[in-house]
PDB file of N, H, CA, C and O in Angstrom:
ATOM      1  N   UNK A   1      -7.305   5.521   2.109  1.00  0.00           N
ATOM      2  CA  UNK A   1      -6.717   5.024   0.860  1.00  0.00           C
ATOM      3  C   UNK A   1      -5.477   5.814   0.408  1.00  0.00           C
ATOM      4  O   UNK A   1      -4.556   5.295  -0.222  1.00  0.00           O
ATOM      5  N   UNK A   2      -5.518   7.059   0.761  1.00  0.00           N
ATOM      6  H   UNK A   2      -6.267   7.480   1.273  1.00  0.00           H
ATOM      7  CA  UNK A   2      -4.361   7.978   0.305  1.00  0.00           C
ATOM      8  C   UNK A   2      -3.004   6.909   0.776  1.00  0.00           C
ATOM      9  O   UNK A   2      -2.342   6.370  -0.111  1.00  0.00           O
ATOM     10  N   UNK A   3      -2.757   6.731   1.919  1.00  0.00           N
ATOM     11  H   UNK A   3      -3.295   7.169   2.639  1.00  0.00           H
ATOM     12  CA  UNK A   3      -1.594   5.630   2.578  1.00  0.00           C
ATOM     13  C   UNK A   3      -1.453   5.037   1.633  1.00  0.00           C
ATOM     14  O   UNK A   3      -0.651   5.413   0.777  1.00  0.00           O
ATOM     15  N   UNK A   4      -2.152   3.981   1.502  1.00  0.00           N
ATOM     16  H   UNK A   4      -2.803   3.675   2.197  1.00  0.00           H
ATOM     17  CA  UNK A   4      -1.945   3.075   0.248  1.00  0.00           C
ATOM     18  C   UNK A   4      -1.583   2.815  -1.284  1.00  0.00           C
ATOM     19  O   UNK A   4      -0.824   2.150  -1.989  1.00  0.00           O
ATOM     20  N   UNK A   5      -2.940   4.066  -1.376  1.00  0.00           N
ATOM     21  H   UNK A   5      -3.557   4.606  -0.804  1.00  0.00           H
ATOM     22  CA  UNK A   5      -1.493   4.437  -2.842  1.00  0.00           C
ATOM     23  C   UNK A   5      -0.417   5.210  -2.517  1.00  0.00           C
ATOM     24  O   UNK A   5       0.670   4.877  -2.990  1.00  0.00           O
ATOM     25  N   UNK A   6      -0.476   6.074  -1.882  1.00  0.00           N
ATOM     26  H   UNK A   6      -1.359   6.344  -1.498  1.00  0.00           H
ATOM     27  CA  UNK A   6       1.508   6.472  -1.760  1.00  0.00           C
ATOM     28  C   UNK A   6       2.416   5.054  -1.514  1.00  0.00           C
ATOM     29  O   UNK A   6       3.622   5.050  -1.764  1.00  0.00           O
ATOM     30  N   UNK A   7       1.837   4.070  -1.090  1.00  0.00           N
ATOM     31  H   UNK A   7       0.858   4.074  -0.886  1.00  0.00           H
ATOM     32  CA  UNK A   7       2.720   2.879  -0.751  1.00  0.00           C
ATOM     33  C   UNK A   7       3.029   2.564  -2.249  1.00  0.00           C
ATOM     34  O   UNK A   7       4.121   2.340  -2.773  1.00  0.00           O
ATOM     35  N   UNK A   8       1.887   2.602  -2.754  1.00  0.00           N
ATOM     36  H   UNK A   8       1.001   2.784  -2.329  1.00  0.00           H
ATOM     37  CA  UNK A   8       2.408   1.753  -4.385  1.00  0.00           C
ATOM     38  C   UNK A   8       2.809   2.634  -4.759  1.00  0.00           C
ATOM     39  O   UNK A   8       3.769   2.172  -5.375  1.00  0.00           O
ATOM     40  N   UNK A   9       2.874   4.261  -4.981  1.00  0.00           N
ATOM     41  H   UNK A   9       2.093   4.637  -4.480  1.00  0.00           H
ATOM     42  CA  UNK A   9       3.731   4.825  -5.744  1.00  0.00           C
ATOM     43  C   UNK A   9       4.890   4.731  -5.232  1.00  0.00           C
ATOM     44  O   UNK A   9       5.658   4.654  -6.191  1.00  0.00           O
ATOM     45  N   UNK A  10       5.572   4.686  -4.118  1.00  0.00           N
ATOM     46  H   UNK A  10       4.949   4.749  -3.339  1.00  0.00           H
ATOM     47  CA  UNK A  10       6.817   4.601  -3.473  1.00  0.00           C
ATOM     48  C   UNK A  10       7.564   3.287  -4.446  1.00  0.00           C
ATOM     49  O   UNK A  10       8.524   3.354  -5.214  1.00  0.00           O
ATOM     50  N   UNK A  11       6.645   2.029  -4.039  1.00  0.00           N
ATOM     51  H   UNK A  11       5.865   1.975  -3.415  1.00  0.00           H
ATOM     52  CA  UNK A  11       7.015   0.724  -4.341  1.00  0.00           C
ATOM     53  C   UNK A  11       7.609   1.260  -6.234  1.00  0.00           C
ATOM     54  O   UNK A  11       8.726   1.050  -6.706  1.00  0.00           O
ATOM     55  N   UNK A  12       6.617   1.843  -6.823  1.00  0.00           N
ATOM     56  H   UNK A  12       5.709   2.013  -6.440  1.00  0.00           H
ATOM     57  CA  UNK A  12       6.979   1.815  -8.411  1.00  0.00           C
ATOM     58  C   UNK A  12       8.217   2.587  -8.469  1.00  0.00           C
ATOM     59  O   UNK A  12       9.046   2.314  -9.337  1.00  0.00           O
ATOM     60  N   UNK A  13       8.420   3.514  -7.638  1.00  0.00           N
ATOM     61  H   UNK A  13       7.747   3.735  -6.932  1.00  0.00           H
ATOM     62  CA  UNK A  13       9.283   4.877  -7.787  1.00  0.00           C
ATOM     63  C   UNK A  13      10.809   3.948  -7.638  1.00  0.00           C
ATOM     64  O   UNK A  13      11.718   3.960  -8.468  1.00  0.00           O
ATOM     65  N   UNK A  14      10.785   3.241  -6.468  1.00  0.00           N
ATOM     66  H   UNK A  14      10.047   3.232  -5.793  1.00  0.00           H
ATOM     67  CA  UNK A  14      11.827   2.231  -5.900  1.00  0.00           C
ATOM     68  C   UNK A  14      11.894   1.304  -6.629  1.00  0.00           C
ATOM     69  O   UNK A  14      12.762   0.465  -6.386  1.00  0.00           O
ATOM     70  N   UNK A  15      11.092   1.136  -7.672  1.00  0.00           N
ATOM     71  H   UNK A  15      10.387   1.817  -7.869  1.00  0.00           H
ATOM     72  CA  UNK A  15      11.431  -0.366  -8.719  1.00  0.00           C
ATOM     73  C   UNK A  15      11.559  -1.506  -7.756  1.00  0.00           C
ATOM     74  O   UNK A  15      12.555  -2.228  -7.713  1.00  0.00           O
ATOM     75  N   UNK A  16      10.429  -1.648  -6.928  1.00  0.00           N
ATOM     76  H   UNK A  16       9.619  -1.062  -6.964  1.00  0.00           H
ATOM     77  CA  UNK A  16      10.237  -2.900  -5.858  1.00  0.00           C
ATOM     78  C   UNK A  16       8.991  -3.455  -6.430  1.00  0.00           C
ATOM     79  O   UNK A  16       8.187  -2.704  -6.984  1.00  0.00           O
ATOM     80  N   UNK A  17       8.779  -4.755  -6.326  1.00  0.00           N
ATOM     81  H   UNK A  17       9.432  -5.365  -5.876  1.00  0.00           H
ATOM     82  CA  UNK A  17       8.206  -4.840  -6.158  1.00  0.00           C
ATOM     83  C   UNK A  17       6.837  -4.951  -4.630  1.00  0.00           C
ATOM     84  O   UNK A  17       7.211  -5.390  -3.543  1.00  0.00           O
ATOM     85  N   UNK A  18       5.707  -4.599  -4.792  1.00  0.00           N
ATOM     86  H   UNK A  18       5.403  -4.243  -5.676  1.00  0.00           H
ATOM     87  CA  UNK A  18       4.754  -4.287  -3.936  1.00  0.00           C
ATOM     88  C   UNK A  18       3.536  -5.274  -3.855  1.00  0.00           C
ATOM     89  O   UNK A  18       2.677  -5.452  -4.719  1.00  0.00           O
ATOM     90  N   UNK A  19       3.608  -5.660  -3.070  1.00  0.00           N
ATOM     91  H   UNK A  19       4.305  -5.515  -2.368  1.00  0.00           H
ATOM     92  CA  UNK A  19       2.348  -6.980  -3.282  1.00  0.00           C
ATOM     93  C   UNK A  19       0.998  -6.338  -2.763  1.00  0.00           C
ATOM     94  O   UNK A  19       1.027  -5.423  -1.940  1.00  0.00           O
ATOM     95  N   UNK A  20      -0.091  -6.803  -3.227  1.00  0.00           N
ATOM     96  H   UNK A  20      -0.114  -7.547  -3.895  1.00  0.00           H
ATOM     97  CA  UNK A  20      -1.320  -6.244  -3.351  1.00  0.00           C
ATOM     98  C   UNK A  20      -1.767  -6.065  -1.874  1.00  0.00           C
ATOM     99  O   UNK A  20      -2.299  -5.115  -1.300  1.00  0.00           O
ATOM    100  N   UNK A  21      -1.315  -7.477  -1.386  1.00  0.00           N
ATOM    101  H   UNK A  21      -0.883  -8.249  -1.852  1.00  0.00           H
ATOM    102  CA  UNK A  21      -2.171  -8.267  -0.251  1.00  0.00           C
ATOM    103  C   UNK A  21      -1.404  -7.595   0.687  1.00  0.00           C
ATOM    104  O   UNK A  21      -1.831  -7.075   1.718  1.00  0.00           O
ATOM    105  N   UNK A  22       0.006  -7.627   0.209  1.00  0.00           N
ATOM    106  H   UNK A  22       0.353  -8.049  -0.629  1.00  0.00           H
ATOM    107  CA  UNK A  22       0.496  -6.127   1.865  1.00  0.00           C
ATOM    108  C   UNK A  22      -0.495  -5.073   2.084  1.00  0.00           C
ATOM    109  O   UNK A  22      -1.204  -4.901   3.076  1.00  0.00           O
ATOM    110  N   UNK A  23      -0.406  -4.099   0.533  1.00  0.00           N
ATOM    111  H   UNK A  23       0.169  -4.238  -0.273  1.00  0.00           H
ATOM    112  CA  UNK A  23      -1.220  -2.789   1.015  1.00  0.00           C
ATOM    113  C   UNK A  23      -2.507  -3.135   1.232  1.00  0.00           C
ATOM    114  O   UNK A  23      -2.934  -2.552   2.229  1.00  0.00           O
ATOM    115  N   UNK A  24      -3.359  -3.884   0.686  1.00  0.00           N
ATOM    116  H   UNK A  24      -3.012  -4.357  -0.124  1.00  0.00           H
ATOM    117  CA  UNK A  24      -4.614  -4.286   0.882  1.00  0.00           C
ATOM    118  C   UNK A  24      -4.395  -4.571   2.862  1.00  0.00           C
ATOM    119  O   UNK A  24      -4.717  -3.710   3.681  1.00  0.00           O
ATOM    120  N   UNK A  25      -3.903  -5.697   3.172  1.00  0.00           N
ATOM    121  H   UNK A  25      -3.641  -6.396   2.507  1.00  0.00           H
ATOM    122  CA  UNK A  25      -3.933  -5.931   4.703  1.00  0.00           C
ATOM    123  C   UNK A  25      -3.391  -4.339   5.159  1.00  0.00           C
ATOM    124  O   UNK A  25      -3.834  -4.119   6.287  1.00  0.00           O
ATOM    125  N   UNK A  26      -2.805  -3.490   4.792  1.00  0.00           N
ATOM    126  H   UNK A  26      -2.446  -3.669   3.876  1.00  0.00           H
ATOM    127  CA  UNK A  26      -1.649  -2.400   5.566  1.00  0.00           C
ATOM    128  C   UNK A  26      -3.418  -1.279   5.663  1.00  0.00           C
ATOM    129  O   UNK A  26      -4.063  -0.930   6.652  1.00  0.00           O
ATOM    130  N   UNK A  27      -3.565  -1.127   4.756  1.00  0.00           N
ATOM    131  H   UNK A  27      -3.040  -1.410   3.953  1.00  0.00           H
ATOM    132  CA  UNK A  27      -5.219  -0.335   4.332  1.00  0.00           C
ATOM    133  C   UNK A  27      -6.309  -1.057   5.408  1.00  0.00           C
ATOM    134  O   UNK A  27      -6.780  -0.279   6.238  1.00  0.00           O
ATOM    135  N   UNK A  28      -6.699  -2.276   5.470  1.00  0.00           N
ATOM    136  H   UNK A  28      -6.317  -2.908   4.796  1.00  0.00           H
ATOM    137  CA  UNK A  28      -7.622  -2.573   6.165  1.00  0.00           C
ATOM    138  C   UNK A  28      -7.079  -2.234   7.547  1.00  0.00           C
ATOM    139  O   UNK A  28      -7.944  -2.032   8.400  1.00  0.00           O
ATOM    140  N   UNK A  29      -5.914  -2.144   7.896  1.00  0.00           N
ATOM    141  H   UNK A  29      -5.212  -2.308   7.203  1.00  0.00           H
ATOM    142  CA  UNK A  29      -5.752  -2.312   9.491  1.00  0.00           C
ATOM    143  C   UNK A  29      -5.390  -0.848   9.549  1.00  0.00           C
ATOM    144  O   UNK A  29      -5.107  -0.599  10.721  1.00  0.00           O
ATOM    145  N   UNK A  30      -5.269   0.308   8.742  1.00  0.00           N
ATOM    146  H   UNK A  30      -5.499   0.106   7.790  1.00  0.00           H
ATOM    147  CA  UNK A  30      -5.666   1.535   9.053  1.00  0.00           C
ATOM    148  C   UNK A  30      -7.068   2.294   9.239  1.00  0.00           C
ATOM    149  O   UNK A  30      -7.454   3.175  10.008  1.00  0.00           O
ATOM    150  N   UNK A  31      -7.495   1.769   8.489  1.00  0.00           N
ATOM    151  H   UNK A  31      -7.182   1.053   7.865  1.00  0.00           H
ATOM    152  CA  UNK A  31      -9.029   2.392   8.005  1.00  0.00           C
ATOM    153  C   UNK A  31     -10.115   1.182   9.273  1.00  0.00           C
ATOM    154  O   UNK A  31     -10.282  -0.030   9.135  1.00  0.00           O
ATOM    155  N   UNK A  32     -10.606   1.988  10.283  1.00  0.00           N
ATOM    156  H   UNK A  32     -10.471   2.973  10.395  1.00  0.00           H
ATOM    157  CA  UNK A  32     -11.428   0.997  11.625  1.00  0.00           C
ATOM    158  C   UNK A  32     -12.761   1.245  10.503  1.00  0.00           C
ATOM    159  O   UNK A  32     -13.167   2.225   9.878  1.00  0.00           O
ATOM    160  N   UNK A  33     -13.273  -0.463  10.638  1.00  0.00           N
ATOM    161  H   UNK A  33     -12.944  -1.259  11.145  1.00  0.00           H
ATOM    162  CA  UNK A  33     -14.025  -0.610  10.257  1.00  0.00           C
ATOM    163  C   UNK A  33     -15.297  -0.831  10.846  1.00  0.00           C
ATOM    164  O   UNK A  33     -16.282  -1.028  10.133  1.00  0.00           O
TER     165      UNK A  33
END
């Protein structure tokens, strides 16, 4: 999970927007389930 939120803090820091369903899919396909 750490990945993931650094993704959204990056995304806020950059005034981007960050869609859920990226980091959500970017998180599941790091973390073997």
């Amino acid at each position: 999970m750490p990945r993931a939120a650094a993704t959204l803090e990056r995304g806020v820091h950059q005034r981007k927007p960050v869609s859920p369903r990226a980091i959500t899919k970017r998180w599941i396909s790091e973390v073997p389930s």
